[in-house]
N, C-alpha and C positions, 0 to 999 in steps of 0.2 A: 622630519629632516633626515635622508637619506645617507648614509654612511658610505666609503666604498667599501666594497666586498668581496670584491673577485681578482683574483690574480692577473698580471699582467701577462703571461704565458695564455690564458685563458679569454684575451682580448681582439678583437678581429676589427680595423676600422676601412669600411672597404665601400666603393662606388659602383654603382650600377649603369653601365656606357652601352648605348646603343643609337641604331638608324631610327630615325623617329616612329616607322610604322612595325619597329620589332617587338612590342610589347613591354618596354619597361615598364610605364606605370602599372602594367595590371602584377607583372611581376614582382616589381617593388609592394604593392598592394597587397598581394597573396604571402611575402614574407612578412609583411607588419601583422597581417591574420593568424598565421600560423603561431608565433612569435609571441602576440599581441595576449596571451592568458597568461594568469596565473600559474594554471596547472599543464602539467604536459600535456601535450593533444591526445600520446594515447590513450587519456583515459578519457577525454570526452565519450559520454556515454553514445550511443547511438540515434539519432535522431534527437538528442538534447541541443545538440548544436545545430540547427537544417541551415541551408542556402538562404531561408528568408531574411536571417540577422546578417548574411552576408552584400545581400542585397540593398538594405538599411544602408551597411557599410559602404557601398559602392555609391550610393545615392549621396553621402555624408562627405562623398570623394576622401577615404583614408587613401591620401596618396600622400608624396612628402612634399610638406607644404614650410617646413624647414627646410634648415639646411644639414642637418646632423640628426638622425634618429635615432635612438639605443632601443636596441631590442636584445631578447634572449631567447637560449636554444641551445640545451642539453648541459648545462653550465657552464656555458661560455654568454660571454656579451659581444655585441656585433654592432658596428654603430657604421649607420648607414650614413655616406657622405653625401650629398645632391651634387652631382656633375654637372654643368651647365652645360645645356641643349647644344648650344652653339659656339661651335670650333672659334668664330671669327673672333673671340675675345682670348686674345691668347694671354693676357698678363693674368685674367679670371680662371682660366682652363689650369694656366702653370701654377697658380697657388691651389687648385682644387687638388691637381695630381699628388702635390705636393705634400697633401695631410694625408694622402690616401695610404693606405700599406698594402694595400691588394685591390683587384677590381674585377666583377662578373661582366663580361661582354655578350650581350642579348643580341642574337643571329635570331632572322626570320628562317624556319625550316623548307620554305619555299623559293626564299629570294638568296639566300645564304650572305656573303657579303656584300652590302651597300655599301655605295660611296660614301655615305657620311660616316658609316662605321670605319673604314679605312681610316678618314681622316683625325677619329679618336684613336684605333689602334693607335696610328705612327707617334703621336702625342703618348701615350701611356709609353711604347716604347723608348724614345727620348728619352721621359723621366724617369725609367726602369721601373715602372710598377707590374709585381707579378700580375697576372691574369688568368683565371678559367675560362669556358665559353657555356653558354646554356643556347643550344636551337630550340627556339621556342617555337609556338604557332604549329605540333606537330600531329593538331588534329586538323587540317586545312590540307585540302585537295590538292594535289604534289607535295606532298611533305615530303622529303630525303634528307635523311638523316647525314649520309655517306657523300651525297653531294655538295652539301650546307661544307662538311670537314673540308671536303675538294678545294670549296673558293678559302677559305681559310689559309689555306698552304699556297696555292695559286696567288691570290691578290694579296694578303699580308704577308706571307713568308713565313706563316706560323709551323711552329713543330706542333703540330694538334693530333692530337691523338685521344680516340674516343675511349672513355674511363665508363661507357656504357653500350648495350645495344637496345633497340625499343622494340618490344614487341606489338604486332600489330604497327597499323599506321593511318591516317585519315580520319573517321569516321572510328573505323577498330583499333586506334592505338589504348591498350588497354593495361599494359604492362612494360617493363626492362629488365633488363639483367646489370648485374653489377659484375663487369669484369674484373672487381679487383677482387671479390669475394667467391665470384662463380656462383652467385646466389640469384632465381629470378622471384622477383615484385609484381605480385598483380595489385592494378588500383580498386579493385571493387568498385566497380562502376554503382553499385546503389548507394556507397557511404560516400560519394560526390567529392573524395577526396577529404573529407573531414576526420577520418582515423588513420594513422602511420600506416603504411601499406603491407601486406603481410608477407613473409618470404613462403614461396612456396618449395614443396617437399624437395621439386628437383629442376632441373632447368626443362623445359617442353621438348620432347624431340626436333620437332622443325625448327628451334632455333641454335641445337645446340652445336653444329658447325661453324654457325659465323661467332657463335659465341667464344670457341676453343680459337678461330684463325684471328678473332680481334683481340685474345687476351695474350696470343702470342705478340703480338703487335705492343701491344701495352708493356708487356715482359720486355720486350725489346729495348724499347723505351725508358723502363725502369732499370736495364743494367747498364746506361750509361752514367748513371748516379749511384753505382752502389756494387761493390767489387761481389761482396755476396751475393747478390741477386745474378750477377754474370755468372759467377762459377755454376750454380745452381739451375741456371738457364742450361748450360755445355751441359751438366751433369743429368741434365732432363727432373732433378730433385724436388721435392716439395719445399714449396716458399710460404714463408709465414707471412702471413696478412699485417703484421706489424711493419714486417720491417719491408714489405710493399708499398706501404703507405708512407713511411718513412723516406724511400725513394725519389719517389712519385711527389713527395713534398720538398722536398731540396730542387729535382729538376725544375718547380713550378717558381719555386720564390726563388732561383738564379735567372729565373726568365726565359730558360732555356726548351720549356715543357708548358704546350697549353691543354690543360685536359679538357674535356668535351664530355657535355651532360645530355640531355632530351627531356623534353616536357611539352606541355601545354597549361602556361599559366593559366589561363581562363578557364580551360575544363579541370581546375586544381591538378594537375598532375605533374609529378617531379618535382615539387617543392622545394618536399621536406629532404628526398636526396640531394635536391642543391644545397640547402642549408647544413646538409652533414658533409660536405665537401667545401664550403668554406670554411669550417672548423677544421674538417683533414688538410688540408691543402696551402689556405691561403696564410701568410704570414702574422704573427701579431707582434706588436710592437717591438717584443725583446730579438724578433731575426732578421728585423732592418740594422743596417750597419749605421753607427754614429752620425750624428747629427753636426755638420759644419757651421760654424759661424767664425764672426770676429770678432773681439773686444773693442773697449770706444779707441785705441791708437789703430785700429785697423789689422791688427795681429789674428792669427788662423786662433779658434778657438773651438774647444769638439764639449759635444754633451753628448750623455748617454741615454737610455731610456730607463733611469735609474730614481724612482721616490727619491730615493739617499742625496743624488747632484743637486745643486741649487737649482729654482726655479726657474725653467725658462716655456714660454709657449709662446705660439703665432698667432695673431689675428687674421684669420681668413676670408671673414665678410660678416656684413654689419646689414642688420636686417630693422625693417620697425613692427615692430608687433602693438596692435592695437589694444593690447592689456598693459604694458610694465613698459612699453615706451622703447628706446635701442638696446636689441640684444647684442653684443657684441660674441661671434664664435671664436673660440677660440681653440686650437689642438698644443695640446701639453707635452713639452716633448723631453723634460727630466726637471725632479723634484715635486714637491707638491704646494698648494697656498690653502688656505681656508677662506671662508663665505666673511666679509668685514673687512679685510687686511689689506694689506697695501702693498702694491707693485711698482717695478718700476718700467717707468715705458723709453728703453736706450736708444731707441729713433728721436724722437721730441724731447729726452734727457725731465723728464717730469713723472711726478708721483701720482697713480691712480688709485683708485679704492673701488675692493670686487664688493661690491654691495651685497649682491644676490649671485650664486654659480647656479643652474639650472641645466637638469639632466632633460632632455627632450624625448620624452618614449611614444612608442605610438599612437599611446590616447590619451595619453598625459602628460604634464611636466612636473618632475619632481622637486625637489632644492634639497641644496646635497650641502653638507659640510663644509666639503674642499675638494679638490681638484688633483689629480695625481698622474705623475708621466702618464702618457699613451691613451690618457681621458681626450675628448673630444666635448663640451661644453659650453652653454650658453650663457654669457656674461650680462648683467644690470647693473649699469650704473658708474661703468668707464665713457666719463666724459668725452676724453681727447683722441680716444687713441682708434686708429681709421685701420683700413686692410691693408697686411702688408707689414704691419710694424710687431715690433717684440716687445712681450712682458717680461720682466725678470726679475731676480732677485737683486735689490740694489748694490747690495755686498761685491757680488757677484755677475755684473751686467756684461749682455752678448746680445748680438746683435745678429738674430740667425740667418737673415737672407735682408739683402739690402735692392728692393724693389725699386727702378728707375723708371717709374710711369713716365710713358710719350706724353707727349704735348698736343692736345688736340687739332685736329688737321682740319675738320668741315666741320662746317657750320650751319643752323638752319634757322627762320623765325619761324617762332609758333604762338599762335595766340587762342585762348578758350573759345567756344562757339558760342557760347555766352558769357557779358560781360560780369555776373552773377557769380562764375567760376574763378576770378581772376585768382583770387585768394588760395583757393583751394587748389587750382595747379601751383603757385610757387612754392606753396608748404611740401607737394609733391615732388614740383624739382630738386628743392632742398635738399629733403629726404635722399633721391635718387644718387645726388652727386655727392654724399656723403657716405652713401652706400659704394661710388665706382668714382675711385680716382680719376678715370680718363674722361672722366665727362664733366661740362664745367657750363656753368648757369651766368649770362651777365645782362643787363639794359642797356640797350645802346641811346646815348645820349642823344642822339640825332631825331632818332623817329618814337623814342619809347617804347620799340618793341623790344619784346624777349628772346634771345636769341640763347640756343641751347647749344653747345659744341663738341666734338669726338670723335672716333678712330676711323670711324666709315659712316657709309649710305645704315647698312646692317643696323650697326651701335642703334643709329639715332631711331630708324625705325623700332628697333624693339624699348627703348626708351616710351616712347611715344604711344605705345600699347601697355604699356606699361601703367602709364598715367593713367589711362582709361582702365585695365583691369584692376589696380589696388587701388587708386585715388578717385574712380569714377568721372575723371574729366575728359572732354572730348574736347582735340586740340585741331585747329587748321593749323595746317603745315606747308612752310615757305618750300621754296629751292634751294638743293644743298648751295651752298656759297663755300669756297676755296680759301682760304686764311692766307693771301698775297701778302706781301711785304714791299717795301721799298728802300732805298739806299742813296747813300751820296753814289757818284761815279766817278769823281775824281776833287780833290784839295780844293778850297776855294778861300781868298786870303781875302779879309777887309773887307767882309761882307756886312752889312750897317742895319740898324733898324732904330728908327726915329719918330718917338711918338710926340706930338706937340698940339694943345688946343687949349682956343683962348676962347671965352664966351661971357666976357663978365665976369666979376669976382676972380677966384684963385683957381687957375687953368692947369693947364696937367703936361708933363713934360719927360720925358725918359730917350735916350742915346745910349745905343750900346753898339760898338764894334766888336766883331768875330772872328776869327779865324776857323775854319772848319777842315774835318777827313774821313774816308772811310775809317771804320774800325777792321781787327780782325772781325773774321765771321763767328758770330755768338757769344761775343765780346759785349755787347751792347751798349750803353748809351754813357762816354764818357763826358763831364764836364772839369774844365778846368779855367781856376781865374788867375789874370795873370795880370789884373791893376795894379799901377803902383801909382803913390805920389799922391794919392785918393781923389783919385778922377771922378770915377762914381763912389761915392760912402759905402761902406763895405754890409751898412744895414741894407741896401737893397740889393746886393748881391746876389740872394737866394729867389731874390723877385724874379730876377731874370733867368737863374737857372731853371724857375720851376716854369715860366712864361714858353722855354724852349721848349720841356721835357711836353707841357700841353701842345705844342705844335707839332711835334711827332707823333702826336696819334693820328694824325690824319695827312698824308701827305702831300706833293704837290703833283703827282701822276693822276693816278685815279683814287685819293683819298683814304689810302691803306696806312696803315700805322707804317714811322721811318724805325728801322733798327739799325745795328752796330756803326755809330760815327761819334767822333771825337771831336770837342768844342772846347778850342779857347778864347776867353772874352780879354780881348788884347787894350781897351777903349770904349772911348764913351765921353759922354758931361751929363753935368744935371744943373737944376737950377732950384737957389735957396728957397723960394717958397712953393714954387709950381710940383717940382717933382717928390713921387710917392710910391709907392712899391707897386700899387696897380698900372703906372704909366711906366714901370722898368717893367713890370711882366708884360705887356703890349710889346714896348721896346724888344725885350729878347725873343719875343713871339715872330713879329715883322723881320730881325736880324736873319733867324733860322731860316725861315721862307722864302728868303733873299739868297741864303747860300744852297739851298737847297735846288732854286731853279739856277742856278750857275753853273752847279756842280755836274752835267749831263745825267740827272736819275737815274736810276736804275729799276727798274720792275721784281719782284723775288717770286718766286714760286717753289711752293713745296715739293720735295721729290722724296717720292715715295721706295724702300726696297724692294721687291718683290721677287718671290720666291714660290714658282708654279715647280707642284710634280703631277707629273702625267706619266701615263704608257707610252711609249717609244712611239707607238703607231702617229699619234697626233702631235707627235713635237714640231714639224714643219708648220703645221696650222698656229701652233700655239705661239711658235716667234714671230710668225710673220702677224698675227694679234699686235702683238706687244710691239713691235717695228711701226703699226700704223697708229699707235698710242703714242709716237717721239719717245718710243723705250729707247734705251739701250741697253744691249745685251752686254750682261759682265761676265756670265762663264757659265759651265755646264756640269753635270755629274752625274753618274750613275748611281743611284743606291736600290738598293735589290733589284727589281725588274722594271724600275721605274726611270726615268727622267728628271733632273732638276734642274730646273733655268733661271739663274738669276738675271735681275734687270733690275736696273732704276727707271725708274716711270714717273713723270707730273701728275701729282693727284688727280690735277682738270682733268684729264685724259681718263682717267678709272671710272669713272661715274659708268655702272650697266656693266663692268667686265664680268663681274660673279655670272650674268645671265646667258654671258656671250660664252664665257670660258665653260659651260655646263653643256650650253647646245654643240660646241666643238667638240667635247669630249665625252658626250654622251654620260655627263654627270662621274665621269671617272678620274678624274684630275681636281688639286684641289691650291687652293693657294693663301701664303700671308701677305701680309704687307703693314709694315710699318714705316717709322718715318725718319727718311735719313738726313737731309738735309735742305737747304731753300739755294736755288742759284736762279741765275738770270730769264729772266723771259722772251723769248726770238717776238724779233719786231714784229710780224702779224701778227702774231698771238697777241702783242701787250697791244697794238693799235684796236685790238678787238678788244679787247676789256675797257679801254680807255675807252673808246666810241658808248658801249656798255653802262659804263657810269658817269656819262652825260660828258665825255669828253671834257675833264676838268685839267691833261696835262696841257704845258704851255710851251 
């Protein structure tokens, strides 16, 4: 059982963000390696360690197959976050960034900024998470180093500035220089990257011009953080490599300073100076600024990242692991708990028990004692508590971020390709939607199928791949479907519903009068009784409210569930032996249905926000898109050299924009969309859905 042991100054919890063909995994892969021993690497003997145990490892895929990895490096602990791949989940993205305290952004040395790096950067920005850069891939034919910086400043706006120069390049990159030290690194190309690289005597002739014109640059850079390094700069003095680093690490964690590294994960090289740059550089828990929350009256409430403060951390995603069942992660963000004890969880106001804490390292998992601010750890044995919500101390309960998951907008069926499977997908959905608030699992009573629900086309698709890679099920997959709605459209007084049948014996009988109205919008479904003199007995009462509430699921348009409308049951009779609560639930059934086609319907449809930034160049293309989708344009903005166009958009209309919005913009525009509200459907359109679903309005 694992103790902790290392100071929180000495703590780094940081994410690895990149374009998908930049080399994260192998990068991420090559720190778990280096990392991943007991003893320093320098002392790996010489060919005791070869490429073939590495090979092993690449075969065994040491990638992170977690969500939080702990590794170590020079006596510091480094816990690696998993960022998810895909921008589109942004309530998953905001709680990622949100454990993060620093983050490596992986540039191709070829391609330099991708569009989907953009669309990480601006997110990491947002939530003010400092950042370095590593250009990887810098043994691959066009590699530029200086170019790679280019698009950096160019398309993010980044203050980048190279903390290195590489010598050689392609084929011959074989070495760098460390402008902060003035010291150049050759890698030994026959120890394959497996011994710390050694400084040599002096920096090479040929490189030592750009070397001096990039560390002036660096120097530059470092006296906007530091009045010493200015004077010293003017003074042309020598500067102490402490308090350059010193610098250089304020400009980074104010976000104001990206520094730039060079490597080639996969021919081992530049590692292990990346890793001694996120210990120089990136933040550890004690130089993030305080932690906001509220108490349960709603009051601002702050934690520190202090063992000493009462406990509080976040759950950040819930994973199943095929050993010990749901891990629950969690980031610690002041005080500490132990491995048995009990928490409290001040979202659902209920007491959990951390069974099991479990440290996650490269090749193994540990069990640790307890849990301590700026820990990042995997929980066994919290029943209730989902992503999103706060552990705390019951004494002491806050409530650190209050997560308002959308309500899923599209819908699809799916059903296994074999009936064999049926089991083993639902255990998998289960799973899934336990895992990701936004997505939500139900049976539609009509047909029996299963129908899965969520934020977009994206969502479900990766859902759905999903099932097949952890659950091994292979699913057919329906047409997305729209979540319409429908509505009263205006008051309707003295609408009746009267159930009566005689067949022999003791026959069946219920009367109920209504009154009906729209409700406000998201108000939903008011009942009100309003019998007097006990027309109907007040035991069947709830017969008929619940007889209404089952006829609102299905409407009288095109069969869509009714929302927001107000019901008062003004009348009625019954009869002493005939009537029973099943013939008042028919009754108020037949009532609703009755008001409901009186009332002129109403169609609803979802309307979606939507928030495109693009370069200037394509904004004409990119409105007139959104104009032929029945957008409406809400406003405009500049931010850095970019474009932003809000619009409300009907979800019907989105279906294929991610494809369309890529070939307009040649993949350099990116966009959200979430869900703002449901309003009326224009009569083509709702005449097209009704024809659709068998033309059932009346």
């Amino acid at each position: 059982m694992a103790k902790v042991k290392y100071k929180l100054e000495d703590l780094r919890n940081i994410g690895i963000m990149a374009h998908i063909d930049a080399g994260k995994t192998t990068t991420t892969e090559r720190i778990l390696y280096y990392t991943g021993k007991t003893h320093k690497i320098g002392e790996v003997h010489d060919g005791a360690a070869t490429m073939d145990w590495m090979v092993q490892e690449q075969e065994r895929g040491v990638t992170i197959t977690s969500a939080a990895t702990t590794c170590f490096w020079k006596d510091h602990v480094i816990q690696i976050i998993d960022t998810p791949g895909h921008v589109d989940f942004t309530s998953e993205v905001e709680r990622c960034l949100r454990v993060l305290d620093g983050a490596v952004a992986v540039f191709d040395a070829v391609a330099g900024v991708q569009p989907q790096s953009e669309t990480v950067w601006r997110q990491a920005t947002t939530y003010g998470v400092p950042r370095i850069a590593f250009i990887n891939k810098y043994d691959r034919v066009g590699a530029d180093f200086f170019h790679a910086i280019e698009t950096m400043k160019d398309r993010l706006h980044a203050n980048a500035v190279a903390a290195q120069i590489p010598m050689g390049a392609e084929s011959n990159f074989w070495g760098l220089v460390d402008l902060v030290t003035m010291t150049a690194w050759d890698f030994k190309e026959d120890a394959k990257g497996m011994i710390y690289p050694e400084p040599m005597d002096a920096i090479p002739d040929e490189f030592m011009d750009l070397a001096q014109e990039k560390r002036e640059e660096l120097l530059d850079a470092a006296s906007n953080f530091s009045d010493e390094i200015m004077e010293a700069v003017l003074e042309e003095a020598e500067i102490d490599v402490d308090v350059l680093k010193a610098a250089l690490r304020k400009g980074v964690i104010d976000g104001e300073l990206n520094l730039v590294f060079v490597g080639s994960a996969y021919k081992n090289k530049g590692i292990q100076e990346l890793l001694d740059a996120v210990v120089d550089y990136l933040p550890s828990p004690l130089d993030v600024t305080e932690i906001d929350g509220t108490n349960l009256k709603g009051e601002p409430e702050v934690r520190h990242a202090d063992p000493k403060e009462p406990f509080a951390a976040l759950a950040f995603k819930i994973m199943t692991d095929p050993y010990v069942g749901k891990l629950t992660y969690i980031r610690v963000y002041s005080g500490q708990a132990e491995a048995g004890s009990y928490v409290y969880n001040s979202v659902k106001d209920n007491r959990e028990r951390l069974g099991r804490i479990l440290e996650m390292n490269a090749n193994e998992r540990v069990d640790r004692e307890a849990c301590s601010a700026g820990d990042i750890v995997a929980c066994v044995g919290l029943k209730n508590t989902t992503t999103g919500e706060t552990l705390c101390d019951e004494k002491h309960p806050v409530i650190l971020e209050s997560i308002e998951f959308a309500t899923p907008v599209i819908s699809v069926a799916v059903e296994p390709k074999t009936k064999a499977e049926q089991d083993k997908m639902s255990v998998g959905l289960a799973k899934l939607a336990e895992e990701d608030p936004t997505f939500q699992v139900h049976t539609d009573h009509e047909t029996g199928q299963t129908i899965i629900s969520g934020m977009g086309e994206l969502h479900l698709e990766i859902i759905v791949d999903r099932l097949r890679r952890e659950f091994k099920v292979d699913c057919n997959v329906g047409k997305p479907q729209v979540a319409y709605r429908e509505t009263a459209g205006k008051a309707v007084m003295h609408a009746e519903g009267k159930f009566v049948r005689q067949s022999g014996g003791r026959g069946q009988y219920g009367h109920a009068i209504i009154d009906m109205e729209p409700n406000e919008e998201g108000k939903g479904y008011e009942f009100e009784n309003a019998i007097v003199g006990g027309v109907i007995p007040k035991e069947y009462i709830p017969s008929i409210d619940k007889g209404i509430q089952e006829a609102l699921e299905s409407g009288v348009i095109a069969g869509y569930p009714v929302v927001d409308i107000k019901v008062k049951l003004i009348d009625g009779s019954y009869h002493e032996v005939d009537s029973s609560e099943a013939a008042f639930k028919i009754a108020g059934s037949m009532a609703i249905k009755d008001a409901l086609k009186k009332s002129d319907p109403v169609l609803l449809e979802p309307i979606e926000e939507v928030e495109v930034e693009t370069p200037e160049q394509y904004m004409g293309d990119v409105m007139g898109n959104l104009s032929s989708r029945r957008g409406k344009i809400e406003g405009m903005e500049d931010r850095r050299d970019t474009k932003v166009i809000r619009a409300k958009v009907p979800l019907g209309e989105m279906f294929g924009y991610a494809t369309d919005l890529r070939s307009q913009t040649q993949g350099r525009a990116s966009y959200t969309m979430q869900f703002d509200s449901y309003e009326p459907v224009p009569k083509n359109i709702r005449d097209e859905i009704v024809a659709k679903n068998g033309g059932s309005a009346s």
